[in-house]
LOKOLKOL-513446 format. One record per residue: residue number from 1; x, y, z of N, C-alpha, C in turn. Coordinates in nm, 4 decimals. Atoms other than C-alpha are relative to their C-alpha. Layout:
N
NUM; X; Y; Z; X; Y; Z; X; Y; Z
...
//
This chain:
80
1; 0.1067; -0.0618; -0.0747; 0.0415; -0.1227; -1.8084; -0.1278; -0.0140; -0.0831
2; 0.1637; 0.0182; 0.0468; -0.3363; -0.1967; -1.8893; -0.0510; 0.1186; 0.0135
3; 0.1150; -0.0298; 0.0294; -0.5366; 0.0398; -2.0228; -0.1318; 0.0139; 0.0450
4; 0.1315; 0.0562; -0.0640; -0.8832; 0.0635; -1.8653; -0.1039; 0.1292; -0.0500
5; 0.1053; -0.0963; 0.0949; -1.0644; 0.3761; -2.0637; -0.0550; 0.0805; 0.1085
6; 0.0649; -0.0805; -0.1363; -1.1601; 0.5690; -1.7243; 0.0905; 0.0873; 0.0161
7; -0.0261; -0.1471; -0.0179; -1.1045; 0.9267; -1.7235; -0.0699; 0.0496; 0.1771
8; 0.0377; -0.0401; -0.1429; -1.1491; 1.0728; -1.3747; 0.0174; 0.1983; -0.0288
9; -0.0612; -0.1412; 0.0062; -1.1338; 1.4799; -1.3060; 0.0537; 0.0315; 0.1398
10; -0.0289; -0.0784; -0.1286; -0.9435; 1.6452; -1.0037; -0.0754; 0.0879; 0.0472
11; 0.1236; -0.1120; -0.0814; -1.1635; 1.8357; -0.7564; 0.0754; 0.0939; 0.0417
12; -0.1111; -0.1375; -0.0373; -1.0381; 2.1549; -0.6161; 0.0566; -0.0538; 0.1074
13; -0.0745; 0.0032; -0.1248; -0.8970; 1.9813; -0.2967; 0.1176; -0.1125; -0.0821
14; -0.1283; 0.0626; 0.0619; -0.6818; 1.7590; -0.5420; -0.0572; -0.1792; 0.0078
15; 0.0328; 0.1785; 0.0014; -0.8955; 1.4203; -0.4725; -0.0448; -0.0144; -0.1432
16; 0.0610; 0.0218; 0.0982; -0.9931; 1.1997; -0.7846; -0.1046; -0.1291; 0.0905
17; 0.1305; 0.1556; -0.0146; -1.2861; 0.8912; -0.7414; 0.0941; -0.0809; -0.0759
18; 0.0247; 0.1056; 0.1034; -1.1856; 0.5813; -0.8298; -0.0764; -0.1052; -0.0312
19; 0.1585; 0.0643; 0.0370; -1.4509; 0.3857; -0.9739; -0.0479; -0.1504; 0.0776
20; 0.0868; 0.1177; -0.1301; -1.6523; 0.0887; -0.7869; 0.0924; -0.0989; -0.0922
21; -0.0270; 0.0986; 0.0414; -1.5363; -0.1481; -1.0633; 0.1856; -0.0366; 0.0130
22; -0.2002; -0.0599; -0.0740; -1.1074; -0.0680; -0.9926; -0.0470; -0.0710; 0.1169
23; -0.0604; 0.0621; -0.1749; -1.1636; -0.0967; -0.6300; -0.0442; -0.1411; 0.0337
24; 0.0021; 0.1424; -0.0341; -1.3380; -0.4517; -0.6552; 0.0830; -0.0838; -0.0695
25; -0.1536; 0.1016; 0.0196; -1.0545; -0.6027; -0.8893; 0.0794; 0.0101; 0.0802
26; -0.1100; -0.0281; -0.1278; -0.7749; -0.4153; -0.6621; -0.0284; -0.0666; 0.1305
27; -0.0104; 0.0332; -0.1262; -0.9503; -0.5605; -0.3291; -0.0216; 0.1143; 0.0851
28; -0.0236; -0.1210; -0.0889; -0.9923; -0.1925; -0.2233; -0.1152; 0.0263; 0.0381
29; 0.1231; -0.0790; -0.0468; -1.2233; -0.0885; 0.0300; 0.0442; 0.1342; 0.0985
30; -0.0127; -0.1544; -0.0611; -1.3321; 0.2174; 0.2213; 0.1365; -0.0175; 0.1651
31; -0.0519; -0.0233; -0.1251; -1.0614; 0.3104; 0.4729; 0.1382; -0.0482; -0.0310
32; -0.0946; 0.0907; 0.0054; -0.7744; 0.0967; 0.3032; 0.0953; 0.1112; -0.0395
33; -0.1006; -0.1283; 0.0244; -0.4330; 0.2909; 0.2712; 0.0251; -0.0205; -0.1652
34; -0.0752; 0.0293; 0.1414; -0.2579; 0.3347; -0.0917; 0.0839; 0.0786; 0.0068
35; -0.0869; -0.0594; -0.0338; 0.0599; 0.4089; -0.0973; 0.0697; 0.0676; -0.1841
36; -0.0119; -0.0717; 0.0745; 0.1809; 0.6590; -0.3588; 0.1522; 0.0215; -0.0721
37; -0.0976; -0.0095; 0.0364; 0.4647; 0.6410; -0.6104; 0.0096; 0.0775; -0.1048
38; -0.0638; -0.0889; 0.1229; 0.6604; 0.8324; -0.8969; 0.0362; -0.0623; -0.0733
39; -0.0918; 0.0896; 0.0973; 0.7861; 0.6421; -1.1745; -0.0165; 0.1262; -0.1354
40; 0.0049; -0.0818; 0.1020; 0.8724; 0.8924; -1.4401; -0.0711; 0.1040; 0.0061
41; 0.1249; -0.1145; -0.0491; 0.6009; 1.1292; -1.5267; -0.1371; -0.0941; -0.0256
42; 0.1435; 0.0594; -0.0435; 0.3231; 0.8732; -1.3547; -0.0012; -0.0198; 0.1138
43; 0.0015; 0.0670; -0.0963; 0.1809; 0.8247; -1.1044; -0.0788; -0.1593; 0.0373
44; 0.0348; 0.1761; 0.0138; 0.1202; 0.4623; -0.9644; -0.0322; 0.0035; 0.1537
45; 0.0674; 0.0102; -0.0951; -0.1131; 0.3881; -0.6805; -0.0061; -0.1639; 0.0605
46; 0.0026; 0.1526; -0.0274; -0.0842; 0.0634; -0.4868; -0.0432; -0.0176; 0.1494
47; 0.0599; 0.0109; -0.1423; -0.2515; -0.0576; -0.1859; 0.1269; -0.0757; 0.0950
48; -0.1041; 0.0309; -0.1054; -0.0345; -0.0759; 0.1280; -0.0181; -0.0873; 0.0673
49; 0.0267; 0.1163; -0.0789; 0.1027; -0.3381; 0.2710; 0.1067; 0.0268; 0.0980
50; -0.0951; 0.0009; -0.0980; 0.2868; -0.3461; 0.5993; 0.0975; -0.0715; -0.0069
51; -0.1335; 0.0713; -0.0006; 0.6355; -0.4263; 0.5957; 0.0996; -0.0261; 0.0971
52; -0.0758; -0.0035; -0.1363; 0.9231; -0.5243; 0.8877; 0.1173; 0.1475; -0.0333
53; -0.0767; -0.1437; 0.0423; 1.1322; -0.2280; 0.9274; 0.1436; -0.0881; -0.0136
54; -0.1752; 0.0058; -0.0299; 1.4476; -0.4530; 0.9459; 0.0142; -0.0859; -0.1665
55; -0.0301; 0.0971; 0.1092; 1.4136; -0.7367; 0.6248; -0.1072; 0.0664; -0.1291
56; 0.1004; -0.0196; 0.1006; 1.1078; -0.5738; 0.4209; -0.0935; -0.0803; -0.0052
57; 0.1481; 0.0746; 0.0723; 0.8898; -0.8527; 0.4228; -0.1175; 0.0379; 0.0312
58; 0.1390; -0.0411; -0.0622; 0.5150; -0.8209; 0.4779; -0.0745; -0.1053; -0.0035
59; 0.0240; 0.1038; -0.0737; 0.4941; -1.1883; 0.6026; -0.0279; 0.0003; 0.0857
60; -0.0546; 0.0386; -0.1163; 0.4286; -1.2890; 0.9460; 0.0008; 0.1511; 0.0531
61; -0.0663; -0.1057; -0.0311; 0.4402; -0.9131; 1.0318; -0.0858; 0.0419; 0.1156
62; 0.0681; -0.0603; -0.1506; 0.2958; -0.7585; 1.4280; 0.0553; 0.1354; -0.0030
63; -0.0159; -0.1592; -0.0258; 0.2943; -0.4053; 1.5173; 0.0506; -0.0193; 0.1711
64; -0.0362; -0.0131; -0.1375; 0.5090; -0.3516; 1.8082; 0.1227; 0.1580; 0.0393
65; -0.0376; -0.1115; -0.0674; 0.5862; -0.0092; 1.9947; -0.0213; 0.1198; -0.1202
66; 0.0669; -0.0494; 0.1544; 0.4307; 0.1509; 1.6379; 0.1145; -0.0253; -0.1129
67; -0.0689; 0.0494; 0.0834; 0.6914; -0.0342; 1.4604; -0.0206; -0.1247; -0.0730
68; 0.0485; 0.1338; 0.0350; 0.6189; -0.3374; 1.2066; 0.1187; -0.0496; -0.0080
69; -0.1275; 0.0753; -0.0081; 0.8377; -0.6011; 1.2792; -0.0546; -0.1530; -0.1068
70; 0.0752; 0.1125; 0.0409; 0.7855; -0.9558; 1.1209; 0.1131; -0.1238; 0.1167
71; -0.0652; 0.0804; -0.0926; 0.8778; -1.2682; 1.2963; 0.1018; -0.0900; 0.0069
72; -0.1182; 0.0059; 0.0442; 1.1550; -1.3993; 1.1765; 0.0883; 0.1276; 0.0427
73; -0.1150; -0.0691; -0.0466; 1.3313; -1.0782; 1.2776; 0.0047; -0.0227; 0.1409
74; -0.0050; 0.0467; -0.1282; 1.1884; -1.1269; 1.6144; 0.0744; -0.1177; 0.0539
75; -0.0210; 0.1157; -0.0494; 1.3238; -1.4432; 1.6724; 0.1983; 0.0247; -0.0532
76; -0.1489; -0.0133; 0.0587; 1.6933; -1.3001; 1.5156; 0.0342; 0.0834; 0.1063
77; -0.0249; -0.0998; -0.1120; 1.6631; -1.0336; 1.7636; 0.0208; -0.0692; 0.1445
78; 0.0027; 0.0450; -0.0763; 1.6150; -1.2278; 2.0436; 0.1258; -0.1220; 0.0185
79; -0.1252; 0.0649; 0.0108; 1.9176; -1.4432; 1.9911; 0.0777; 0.0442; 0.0536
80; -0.1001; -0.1358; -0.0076; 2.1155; -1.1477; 2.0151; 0.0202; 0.0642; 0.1626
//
């Protein structure tokens, strides 16, 4: 894990900022999800990516009936 010398403080509603220069390496702009993990005692922030609910990938992937499918499953499903 890199290092990056940026101290942030928690506000009373529990948000932190993260800084302009983070969100233009990461790719992160306003509105983008990040999805939130535990690893030990850290936490690890990663921007979300849509995945198929049946294989995991987040190839090829359409939103259908508010489910992400990708297309390759579609085309396994439809076999069937």
């Amino acid at each position: 894990m890199k290092a990056t010398g940026v101290v942030r403080p928690i506000d009373n509603l529990g948000r932190i900022v993260l800084p302009i220069e983070l969100r233009r390496i990461m790719n992160l702009n306003e509105k983008d999800l990040l999805e939130i993990f535990v690893e030990e005692n850290r936490i690890v922030l990663e921007k979300y990516q849509r995945s198929c609910i049946f294989c995991g990938s987040n190839e090829n992937v359409i939103e259908y009936r508010d489910k992400t499918v990708c297309k390759d499953c579609i085309k396994q499903l439809e076999k069937n």
